[in-house]
C-alpha positions as a Markdown table, in Angstrom:
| # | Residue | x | y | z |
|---|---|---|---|---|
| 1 | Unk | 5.7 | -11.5 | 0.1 |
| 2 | Unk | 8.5 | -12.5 | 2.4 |
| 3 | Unk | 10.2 | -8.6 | 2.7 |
| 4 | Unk | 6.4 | -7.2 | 2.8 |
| 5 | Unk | 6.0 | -9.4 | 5.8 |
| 6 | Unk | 9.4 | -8.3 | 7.9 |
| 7 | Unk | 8.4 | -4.6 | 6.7 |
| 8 | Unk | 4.5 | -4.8 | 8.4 |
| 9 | Unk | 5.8 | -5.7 | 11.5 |
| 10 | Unk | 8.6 | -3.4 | 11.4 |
| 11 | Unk | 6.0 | -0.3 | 10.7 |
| 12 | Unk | 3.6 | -2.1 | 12.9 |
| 13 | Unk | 6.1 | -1.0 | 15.8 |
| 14 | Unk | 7.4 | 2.2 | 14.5 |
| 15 | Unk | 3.3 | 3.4 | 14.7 |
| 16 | Unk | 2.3 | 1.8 | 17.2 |
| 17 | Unk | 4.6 | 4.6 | 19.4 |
| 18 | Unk | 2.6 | 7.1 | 18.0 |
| 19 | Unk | 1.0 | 8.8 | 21.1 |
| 20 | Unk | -2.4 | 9.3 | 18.8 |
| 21 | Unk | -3.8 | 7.5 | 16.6 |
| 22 | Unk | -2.0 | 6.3 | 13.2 |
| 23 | Unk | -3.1 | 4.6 | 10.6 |
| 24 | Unk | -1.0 | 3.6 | 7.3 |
| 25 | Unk | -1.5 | 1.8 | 4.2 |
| 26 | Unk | 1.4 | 0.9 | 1.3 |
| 27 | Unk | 1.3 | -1.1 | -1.7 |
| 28 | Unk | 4.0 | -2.6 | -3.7 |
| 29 | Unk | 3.8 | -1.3 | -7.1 |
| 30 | Unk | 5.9 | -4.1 | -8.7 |
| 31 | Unk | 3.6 | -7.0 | -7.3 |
| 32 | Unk | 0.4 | -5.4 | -6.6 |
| 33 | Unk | 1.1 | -6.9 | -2.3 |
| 34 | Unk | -0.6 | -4.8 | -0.1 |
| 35 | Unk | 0.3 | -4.1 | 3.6 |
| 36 | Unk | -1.5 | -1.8 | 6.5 |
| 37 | Unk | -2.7 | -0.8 | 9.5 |
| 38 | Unk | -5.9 | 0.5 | 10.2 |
| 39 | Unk | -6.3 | 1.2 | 6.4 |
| 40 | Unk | -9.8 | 1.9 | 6.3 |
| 41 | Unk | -10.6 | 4.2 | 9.0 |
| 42 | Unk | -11.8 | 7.5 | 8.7 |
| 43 | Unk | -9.3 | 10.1 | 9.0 |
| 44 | Unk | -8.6 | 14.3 | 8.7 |
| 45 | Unk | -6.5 | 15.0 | 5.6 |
| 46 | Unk | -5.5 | 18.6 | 6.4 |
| 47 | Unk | -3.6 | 19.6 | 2.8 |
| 48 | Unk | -3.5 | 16.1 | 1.9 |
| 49 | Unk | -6.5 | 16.6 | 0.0 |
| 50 | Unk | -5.2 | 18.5 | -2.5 |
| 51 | Unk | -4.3 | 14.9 | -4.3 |
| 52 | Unk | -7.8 | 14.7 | -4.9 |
| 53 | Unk | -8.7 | 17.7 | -6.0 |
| 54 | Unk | -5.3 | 18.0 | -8.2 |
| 55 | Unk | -6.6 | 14.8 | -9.4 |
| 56 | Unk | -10.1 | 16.4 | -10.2 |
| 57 | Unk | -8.7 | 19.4 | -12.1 |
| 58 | Unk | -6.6 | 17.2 | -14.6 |
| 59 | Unk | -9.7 | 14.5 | -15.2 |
| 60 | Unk | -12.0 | 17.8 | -16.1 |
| 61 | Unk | -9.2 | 19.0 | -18.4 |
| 62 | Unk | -9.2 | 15.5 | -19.9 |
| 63 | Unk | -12.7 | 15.7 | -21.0 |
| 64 | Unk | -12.4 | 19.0 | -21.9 |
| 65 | Unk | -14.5 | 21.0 | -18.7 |
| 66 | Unk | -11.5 | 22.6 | -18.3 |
| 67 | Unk | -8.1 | 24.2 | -19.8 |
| 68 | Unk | -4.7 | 24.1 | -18.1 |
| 69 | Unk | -3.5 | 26.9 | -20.3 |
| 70 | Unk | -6.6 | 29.3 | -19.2 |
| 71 | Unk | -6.0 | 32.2 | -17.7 |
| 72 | Unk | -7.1 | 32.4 | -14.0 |
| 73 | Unk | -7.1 | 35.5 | -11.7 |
| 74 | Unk | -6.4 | 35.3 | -8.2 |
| 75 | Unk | -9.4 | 37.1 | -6.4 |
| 76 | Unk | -10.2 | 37.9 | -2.4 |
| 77 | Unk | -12.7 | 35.0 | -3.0 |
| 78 | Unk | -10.0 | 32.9 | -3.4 |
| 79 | Unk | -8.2 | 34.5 | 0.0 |
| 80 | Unk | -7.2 | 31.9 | 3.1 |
| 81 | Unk | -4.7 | 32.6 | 5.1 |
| 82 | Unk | -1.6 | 29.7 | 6.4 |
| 83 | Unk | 0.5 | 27.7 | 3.8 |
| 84 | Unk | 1.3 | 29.4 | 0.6 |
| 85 | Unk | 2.1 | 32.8 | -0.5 |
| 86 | Unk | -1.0 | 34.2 | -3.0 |
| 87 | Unk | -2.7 | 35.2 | 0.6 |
| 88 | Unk | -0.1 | 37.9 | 0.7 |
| 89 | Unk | -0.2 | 39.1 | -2.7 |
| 90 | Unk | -2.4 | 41.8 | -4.6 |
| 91 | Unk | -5.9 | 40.2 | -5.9 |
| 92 | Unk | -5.6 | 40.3 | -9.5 |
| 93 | Unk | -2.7 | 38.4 | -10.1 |
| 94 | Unk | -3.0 | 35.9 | -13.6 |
| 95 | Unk | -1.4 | 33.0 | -13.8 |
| 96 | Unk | -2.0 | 29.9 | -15.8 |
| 97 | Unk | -4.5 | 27.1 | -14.4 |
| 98 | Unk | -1.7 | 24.7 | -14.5 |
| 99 | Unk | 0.2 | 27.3 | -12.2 |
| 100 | Unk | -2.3 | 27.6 | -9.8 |
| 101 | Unk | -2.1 | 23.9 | -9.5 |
| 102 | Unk | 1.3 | 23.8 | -8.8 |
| 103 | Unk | 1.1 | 26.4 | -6.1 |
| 104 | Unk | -1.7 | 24.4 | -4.5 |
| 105 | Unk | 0.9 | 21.1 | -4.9 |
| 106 | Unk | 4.3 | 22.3 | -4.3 |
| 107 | Unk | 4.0 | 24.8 | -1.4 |
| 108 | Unk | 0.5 | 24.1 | -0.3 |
| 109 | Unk | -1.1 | 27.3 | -1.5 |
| 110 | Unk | -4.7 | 27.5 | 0.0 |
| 111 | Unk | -5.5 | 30.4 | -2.2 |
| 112 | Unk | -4.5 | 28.7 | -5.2 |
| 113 | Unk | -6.3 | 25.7 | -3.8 |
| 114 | Unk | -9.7 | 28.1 | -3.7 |
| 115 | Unk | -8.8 | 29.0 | -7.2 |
| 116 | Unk | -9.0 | 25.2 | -8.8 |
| 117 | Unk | -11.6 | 24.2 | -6.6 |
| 118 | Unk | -14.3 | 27.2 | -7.6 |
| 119 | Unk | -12.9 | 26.1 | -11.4 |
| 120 | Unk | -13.8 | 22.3 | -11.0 |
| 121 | Unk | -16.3 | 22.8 | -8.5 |
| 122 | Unk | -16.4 | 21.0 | -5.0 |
| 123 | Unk | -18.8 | 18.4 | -5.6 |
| 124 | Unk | -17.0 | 17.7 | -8.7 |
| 125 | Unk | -13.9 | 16.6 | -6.9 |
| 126 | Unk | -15.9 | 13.9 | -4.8 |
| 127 | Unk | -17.8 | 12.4 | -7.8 |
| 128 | Unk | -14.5 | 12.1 | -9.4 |
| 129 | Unk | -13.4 | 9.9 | -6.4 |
| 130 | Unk | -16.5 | 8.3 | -5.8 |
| 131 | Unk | -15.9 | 7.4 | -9.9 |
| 132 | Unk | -12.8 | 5.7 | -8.7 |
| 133 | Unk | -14.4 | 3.7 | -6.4 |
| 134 | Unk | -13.1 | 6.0 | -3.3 |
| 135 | Unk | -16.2 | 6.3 | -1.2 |
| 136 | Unk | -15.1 | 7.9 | 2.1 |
| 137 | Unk | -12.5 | 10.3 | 0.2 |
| 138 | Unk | -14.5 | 13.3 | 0.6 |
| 139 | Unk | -13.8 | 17.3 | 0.6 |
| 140 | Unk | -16.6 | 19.3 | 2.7 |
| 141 | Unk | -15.6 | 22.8 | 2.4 |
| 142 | Unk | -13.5 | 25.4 | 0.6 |
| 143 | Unk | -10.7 | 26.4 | 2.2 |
| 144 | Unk | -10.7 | 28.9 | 5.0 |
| 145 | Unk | -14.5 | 28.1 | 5.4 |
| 146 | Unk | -15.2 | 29.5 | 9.2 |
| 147 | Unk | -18.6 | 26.8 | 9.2 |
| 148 | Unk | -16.0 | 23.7 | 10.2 |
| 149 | Unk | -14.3 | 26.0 | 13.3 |
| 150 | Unk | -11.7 | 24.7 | 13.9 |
| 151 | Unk | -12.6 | 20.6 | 13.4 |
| 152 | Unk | -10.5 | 18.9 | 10.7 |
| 153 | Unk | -12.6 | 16.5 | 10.2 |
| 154 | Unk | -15.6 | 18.5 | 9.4 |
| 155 | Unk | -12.9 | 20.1 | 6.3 |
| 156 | Unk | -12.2 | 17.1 | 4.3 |
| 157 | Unk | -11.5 | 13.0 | 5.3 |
| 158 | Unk | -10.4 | 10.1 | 3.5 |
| 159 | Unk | -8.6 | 6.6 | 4.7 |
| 160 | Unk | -4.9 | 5.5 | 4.1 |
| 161 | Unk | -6.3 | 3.1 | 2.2 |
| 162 | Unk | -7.9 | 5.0 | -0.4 |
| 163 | Unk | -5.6 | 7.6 | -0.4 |
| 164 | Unk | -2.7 | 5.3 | -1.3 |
| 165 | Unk | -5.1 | 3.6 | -4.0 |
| 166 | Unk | -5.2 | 7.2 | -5.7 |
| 167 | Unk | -2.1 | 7.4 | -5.6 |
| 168 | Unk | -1.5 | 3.5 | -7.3 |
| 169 | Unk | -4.0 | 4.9 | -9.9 |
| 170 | Unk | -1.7 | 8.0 | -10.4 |
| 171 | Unk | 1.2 | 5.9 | -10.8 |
| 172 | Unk | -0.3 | 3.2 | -13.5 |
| 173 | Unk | -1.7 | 6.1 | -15.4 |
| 174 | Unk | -5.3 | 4.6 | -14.8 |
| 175 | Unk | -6.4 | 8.0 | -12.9 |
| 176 | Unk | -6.3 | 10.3 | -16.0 |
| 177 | Unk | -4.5 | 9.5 | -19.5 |
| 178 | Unk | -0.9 | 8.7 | -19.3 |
| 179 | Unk | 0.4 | 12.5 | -20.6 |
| 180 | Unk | -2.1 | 13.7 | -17.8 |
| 181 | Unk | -0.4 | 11.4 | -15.2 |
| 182 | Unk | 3.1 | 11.6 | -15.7 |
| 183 | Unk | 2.3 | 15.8 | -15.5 |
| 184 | Unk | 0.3 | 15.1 | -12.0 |
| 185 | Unk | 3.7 | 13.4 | -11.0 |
| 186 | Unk | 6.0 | 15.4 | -12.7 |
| 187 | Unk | 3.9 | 18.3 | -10.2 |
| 188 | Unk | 4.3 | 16.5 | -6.9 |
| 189 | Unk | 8.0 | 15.5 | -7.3 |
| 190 | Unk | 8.9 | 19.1 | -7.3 |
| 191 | Unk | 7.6 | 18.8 | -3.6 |
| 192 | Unk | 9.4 | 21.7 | -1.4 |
| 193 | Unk | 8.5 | 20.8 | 1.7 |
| 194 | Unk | 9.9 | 17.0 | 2.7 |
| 195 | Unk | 8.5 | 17.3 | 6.2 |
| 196 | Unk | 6.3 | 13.9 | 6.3 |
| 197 | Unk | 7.1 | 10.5 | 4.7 |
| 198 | Unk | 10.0 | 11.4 | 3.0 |
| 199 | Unk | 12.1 | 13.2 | 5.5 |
| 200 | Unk | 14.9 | 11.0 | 6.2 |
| 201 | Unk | 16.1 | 10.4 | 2.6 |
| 202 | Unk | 19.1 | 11.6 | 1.4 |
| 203 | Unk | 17.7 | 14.6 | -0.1 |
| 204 | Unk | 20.9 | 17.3 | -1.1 |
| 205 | Unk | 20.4 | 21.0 | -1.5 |
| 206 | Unk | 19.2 | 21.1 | -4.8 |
| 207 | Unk | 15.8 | 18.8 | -3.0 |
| 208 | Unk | 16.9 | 16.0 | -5.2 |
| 209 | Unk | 18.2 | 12.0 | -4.2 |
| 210 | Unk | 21.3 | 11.2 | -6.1 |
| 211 | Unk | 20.7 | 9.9 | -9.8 |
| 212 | Unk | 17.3 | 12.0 | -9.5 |
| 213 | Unk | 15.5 | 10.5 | -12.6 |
| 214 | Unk | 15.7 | 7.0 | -11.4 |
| 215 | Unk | 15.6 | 7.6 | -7.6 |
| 216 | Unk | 12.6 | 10.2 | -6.8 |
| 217 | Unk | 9.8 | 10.4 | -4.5 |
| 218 | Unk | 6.2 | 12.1 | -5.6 |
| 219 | Unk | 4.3 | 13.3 | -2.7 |
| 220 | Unk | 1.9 | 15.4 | -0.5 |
| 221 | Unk | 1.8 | 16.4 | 2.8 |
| 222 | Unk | -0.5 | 18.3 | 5.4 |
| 223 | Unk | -0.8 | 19.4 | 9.4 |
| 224 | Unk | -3.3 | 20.5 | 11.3 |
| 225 | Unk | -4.3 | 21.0 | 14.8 |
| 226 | Unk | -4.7 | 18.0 | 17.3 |
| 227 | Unk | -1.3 | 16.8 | 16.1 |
| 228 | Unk | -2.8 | 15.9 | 13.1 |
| 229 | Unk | -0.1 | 14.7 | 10.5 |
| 230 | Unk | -0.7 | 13.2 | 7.0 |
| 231 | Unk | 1.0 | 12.1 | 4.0 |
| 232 | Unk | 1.0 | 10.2 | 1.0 |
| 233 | Unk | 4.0 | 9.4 | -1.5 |
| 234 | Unk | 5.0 | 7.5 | -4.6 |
| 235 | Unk | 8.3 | 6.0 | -4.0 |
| 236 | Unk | 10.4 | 5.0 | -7.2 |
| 237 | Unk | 13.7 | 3.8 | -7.6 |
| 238 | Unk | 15.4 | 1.4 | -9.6 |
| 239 | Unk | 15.0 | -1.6 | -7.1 |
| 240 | Unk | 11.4 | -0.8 | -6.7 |
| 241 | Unk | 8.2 | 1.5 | -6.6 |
| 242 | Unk | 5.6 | 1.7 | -4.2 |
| 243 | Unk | 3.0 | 4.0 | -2.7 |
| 244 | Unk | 2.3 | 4.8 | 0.8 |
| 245 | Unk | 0.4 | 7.0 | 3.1 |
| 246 | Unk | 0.1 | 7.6 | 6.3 |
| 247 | Unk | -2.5 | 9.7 | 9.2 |
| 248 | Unk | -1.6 | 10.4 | 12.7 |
| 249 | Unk | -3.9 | 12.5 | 14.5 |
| 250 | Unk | -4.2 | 13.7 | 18.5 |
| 251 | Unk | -0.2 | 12.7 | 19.2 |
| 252 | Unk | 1.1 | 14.5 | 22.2 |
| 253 | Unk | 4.4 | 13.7 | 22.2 |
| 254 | Unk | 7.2 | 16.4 | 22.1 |
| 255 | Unk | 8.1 | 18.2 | 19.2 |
| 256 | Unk | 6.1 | 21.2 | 17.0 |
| 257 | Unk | 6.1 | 22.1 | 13.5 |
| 258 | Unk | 8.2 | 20.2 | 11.5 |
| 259 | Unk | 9.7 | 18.3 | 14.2 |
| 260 | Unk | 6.5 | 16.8 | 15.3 |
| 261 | Unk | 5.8 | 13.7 | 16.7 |
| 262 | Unk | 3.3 | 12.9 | 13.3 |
| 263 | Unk | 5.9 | 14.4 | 11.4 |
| 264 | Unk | 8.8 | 12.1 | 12.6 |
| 265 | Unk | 6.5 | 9.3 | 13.0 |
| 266 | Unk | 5.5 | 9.6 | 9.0 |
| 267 | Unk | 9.4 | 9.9 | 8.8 |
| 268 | Unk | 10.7 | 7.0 | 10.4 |
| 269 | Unk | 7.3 | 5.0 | 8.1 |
| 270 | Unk | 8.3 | 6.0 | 4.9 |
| 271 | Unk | 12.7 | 5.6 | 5.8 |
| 272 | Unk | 11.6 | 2.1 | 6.7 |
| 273 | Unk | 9.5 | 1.3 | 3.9 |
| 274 | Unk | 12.3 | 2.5 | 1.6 |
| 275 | Unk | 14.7 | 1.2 | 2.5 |
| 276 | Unk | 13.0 | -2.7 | 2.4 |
| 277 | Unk | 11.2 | -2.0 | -0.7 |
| 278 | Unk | 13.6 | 1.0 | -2.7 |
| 279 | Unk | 16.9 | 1.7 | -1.4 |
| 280 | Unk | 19.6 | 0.6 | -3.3 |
């Protein structure tokens, strides 16, 4: 417990500079310690909740609701505009279901996301959590529903603390089966955006850390108005393993983009975390 205890009050400051509000939650994967800060508030989720509703998607397929090698057809239904890229394409397009998951993990695709969320259905995706004992984890609306404006939090909430609990599930294959978990992380390690938890790592121009099967990094990130920030990560190296996720939300401090304040914040977190717990 000794290097959880320097690490909590090194992340301790490290958010507490955060101009808005930040909360963070980690736990050590090799001895089950637990650190935070403000792990149980309510907080936006922006794209972060596609974890849950990947996480939906491959427990229907598990009990046989679903198929990952269907078919599905992208449809104007399906449409939302900002991160992805099926928004710009030609309704009609086919891909596998598995596909559409990855678009919805990889590059954030909110079309895609539209597309497994009408195939698992949206309440489905909070009784799965509710299932795994995640009670404030919670998606209100499809993507690109106008009913929310422009309030995150009327989109889709959850807590650092339950959304690095999913993640611990993910990564001791108690979520889904153990083929269905390994394929959820296989999915989020191809990550191509590193703007959040992971930034400062080493990554190289292939988007990999050197000796890339032992030393990797599974994750999700997501950004919204009112600075809001979030992600959540599996961390694995040969040293250690542990998950983490972090919220900001309302920071005014300089930067836009993917040089925000939330974003470097969630940077400097996870570098810190890493390097006490993972680094070599």
């Amino acid at each position: 417990m000794a290097r959880l205890d320097a690490l909590e009050g090194q992340l301790l400051r490290i958010g507490s500079a955060y101009s808005g509000k930040c909360t963070y939650a980690l736990t050590d994967l090799s001895s089950g310690e637990r650190i935070g800060h403000r792990q149980d508030n309510v907080m936006p989720t922006a794209s972060l909740i596609k974890v849950p509703v990947l996480t939906a998607l491959y427990r229907a397929a598990h009990e046989g609701r679903v198929s990952l090698k269907d078919r599905i057809q992208y449809g104007d239904e399906h449409r939302c505009l900002g991160s992805g890229v099926l928004s710009r394409m030609t309704p009609g397009v086919e891909m596998l279901v598995r596909d559409a998951a990855v678009l919805m993990i990889i590059i954030s695709d909110n079309s895609a996301t539209n597309m497994v969320i009408d195939l698992v259905g949206l309440e489905q995706v909070n009784e799965t959590m509710r299932g795994f004992g995640l009670p404030q984890t919670t998606i209100l609306q499809r993507l690109g529903d106008t009913k929310a404006g422009l309030d995150a939090r009327k989109m889709s909430v959850s807590t650092a603390g339950e959304m690095t609990r999913l993640l611990e599930l993910i990564a001791r294959h108690q979520a889904v089966s153990s083929e269905a978990s390994e394929d959820m992380l296989r999915i989020m390690r191809r990550q191509d955006y590193r703007h959040e938890l992971s930034r400062l790592l080493p990554w190289n121009e292939m988007n990999l850390l050197e000796d890339h099967r032992q030393n990797w990094v599974a994750e999700k990130g997501g950004s919204f108005l009112n600075g809001i920030r979030t992600s959540a990560a599996i961390f694995h190296s040969p040293r250690g393993q542990f998950a983490m996720s972090v919220f900001c939300e309302g920071g005014t401090g300089p930067g836009t983009g993917r040089e925000s304040e939330g974003n470097r914040v969630n940077g400097e977190l996870g570098y810190a975390a890493w390097q006490a717990l993972a680094a070599g």
